[in-house]
N, C-alpha and C positions, 0 to 999 in steps of 0.2 A: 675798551674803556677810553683808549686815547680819543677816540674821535667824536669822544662828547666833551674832551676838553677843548677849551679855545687855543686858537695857536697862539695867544697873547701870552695864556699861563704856561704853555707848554716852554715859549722862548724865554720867560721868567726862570721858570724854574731851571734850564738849561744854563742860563747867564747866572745865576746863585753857584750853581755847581761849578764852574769854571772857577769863578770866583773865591769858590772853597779849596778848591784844589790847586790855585797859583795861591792861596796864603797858606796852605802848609811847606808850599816849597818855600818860602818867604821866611815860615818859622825855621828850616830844617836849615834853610841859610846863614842863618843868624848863630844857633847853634851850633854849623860845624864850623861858621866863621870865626867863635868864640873857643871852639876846643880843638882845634886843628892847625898847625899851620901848612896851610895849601901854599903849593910855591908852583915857579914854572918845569918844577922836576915832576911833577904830579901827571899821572898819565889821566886821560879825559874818563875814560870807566873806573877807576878807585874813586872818583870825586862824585861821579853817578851814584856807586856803591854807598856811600854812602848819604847821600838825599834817599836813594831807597831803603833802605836801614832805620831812617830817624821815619819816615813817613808809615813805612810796614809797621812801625814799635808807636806811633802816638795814638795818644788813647783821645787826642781830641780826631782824629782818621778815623775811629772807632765810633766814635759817639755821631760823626757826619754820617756815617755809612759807605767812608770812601777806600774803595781798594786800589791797590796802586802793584803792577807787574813793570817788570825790566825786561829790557830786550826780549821787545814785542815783536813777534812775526806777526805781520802782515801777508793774510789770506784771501787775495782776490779769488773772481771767479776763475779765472785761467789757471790757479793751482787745484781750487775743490773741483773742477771738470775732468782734471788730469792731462792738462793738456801743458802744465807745467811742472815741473818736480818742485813738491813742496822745501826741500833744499835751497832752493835758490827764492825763497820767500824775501822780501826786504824786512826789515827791522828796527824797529825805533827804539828810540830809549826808553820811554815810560810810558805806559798807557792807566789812568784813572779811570774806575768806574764807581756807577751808584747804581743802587735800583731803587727805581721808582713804583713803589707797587699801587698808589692811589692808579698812575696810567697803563700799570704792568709789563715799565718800558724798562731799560737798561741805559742810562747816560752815561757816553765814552768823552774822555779828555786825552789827547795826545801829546807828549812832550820831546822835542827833538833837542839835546844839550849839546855844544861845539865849546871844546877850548879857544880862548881868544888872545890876540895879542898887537901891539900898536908896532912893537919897532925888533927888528931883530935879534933875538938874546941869544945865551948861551944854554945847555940845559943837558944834566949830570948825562954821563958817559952816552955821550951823542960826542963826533965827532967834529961836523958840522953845524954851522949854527941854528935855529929853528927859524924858517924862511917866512913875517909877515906878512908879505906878500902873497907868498901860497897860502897862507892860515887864512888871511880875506876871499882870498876865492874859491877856497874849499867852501867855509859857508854859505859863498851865494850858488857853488855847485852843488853842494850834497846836503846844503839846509834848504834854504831858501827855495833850488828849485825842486827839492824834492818834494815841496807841499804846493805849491803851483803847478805841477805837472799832475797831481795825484798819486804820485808814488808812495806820499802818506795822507791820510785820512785830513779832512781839510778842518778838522775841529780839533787844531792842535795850535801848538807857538816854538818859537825857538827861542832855548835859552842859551846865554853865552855866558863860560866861563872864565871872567877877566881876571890871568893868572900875571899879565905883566901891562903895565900902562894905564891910562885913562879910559873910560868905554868911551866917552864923547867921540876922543880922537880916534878911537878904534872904529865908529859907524861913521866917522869922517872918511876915514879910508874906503870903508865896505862899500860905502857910496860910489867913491871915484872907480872902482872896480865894476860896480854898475856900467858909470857911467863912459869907459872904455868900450863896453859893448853897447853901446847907445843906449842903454835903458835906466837913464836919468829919471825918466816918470816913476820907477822903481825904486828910488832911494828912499829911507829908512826918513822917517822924521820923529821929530821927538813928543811926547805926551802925556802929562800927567797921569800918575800911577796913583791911584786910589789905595793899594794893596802895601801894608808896611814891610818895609827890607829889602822893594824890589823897586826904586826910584827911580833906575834908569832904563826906561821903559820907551817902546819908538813902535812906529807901525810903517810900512809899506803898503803902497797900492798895488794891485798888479790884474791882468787880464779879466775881463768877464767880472769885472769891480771886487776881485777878491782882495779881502784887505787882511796881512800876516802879521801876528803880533811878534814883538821881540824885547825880549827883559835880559839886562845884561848884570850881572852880579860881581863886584870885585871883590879878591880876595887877599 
């Protein structure tokens, strides 16, 4: 059935779907931003736990036909061949799907979620203080390039958790972290965000003209 649709409808109805599934995280935002106080003691999966909580329970996820899993393994070929131990699978945070039965396809949305932070804080029974610096380069090592490399599925985004500071000033920095390793053509620019609750929104360019979305949410 798909190959009697056009790929006009098909890239339609994929871009709706996406579209559905960054406004439930938008709603699920809003709400736990409204009943929660998230701090910088919050470890990065309690704060996941619950976007997947309010997502899994809404009845408008329901009425989309959107299913939504946590800590997704990721099944390339090299583990279904056995040439890998499915153990050492990688794993993302969220994966959304739909089914499509007009084209009898299944539409995946992938979400990668990182705590964020501008400037060096303190954070409960840690001894040391929690390092900025490494917090920016952890996302462009284990965010950024893990959906550039294809270590995650390339029809995903990343979202940042901003538990301390500004986001502006925080993809100010993430930038300059780039641009340490020379790749300046790879900094984060900013973009109107269509989607309500998720304003601070930026994309990157990066090889082979892949372009990574990124929505950062403060708490």
């Amino acid at each position: 059935m798909i190959g009697s649709l056009s790929t006009d409808i098909i890239s339609q109805f994929q871009e709706s779907f996406e579209t559905n599934c960054l406004s439930l995280f938008g709603e699920a935002y809003t709400h736990i931003n409204n009943t929660l106080n998230i701090t910088i003691d919050w470890e990065e999966e309690n704060i996941s736990a619950n976007f997947f909580d309010y997502i899994d329970k809404s009845e408008r996820a329901i009425g989309l036909n959107i299913n939504i899993s946590d800590e997704h393994r990721l099944y390339y070929q090299n583990i279904l061949s056995g040439q890998t131990t499915a153990k050492s699978a990688s794993r993302i945070d969220f994966r959304l799907t739909t089914n499509w039965t007009q084209a009898k396809m299944r539409c995946q949305f992938y979400i990668e979620a990182k705590n964020l932070i501008e400037d060096d804080c303190i954070k409960k029974g840690r001894k040391s203080k929690l390092n900025a610096k490494k917090n920016h380069e952890r996302y462009v090592n284990t965010g950024i390039d893990s959906f550039i490399s294809d270590k995650y599925p390339q029809n995903g985004c990343l979202i940042g958790y901003v538990l301390q500071g500004n986001p502006d000033n925080i993809v100010a920095k993430i930038n300059s972290t780039l641009d340490t390793s020379n790749r300046n053509s790879e900094n984060l620019k900013t973009q109107k965000c269509q989607i309500e609750d998720l304003s601070f929104f930026f994309i990157s360019s990066h090889l082979e003209q892949r372009i990574l979305k990124h929505y950062l949410i403060k708490f």
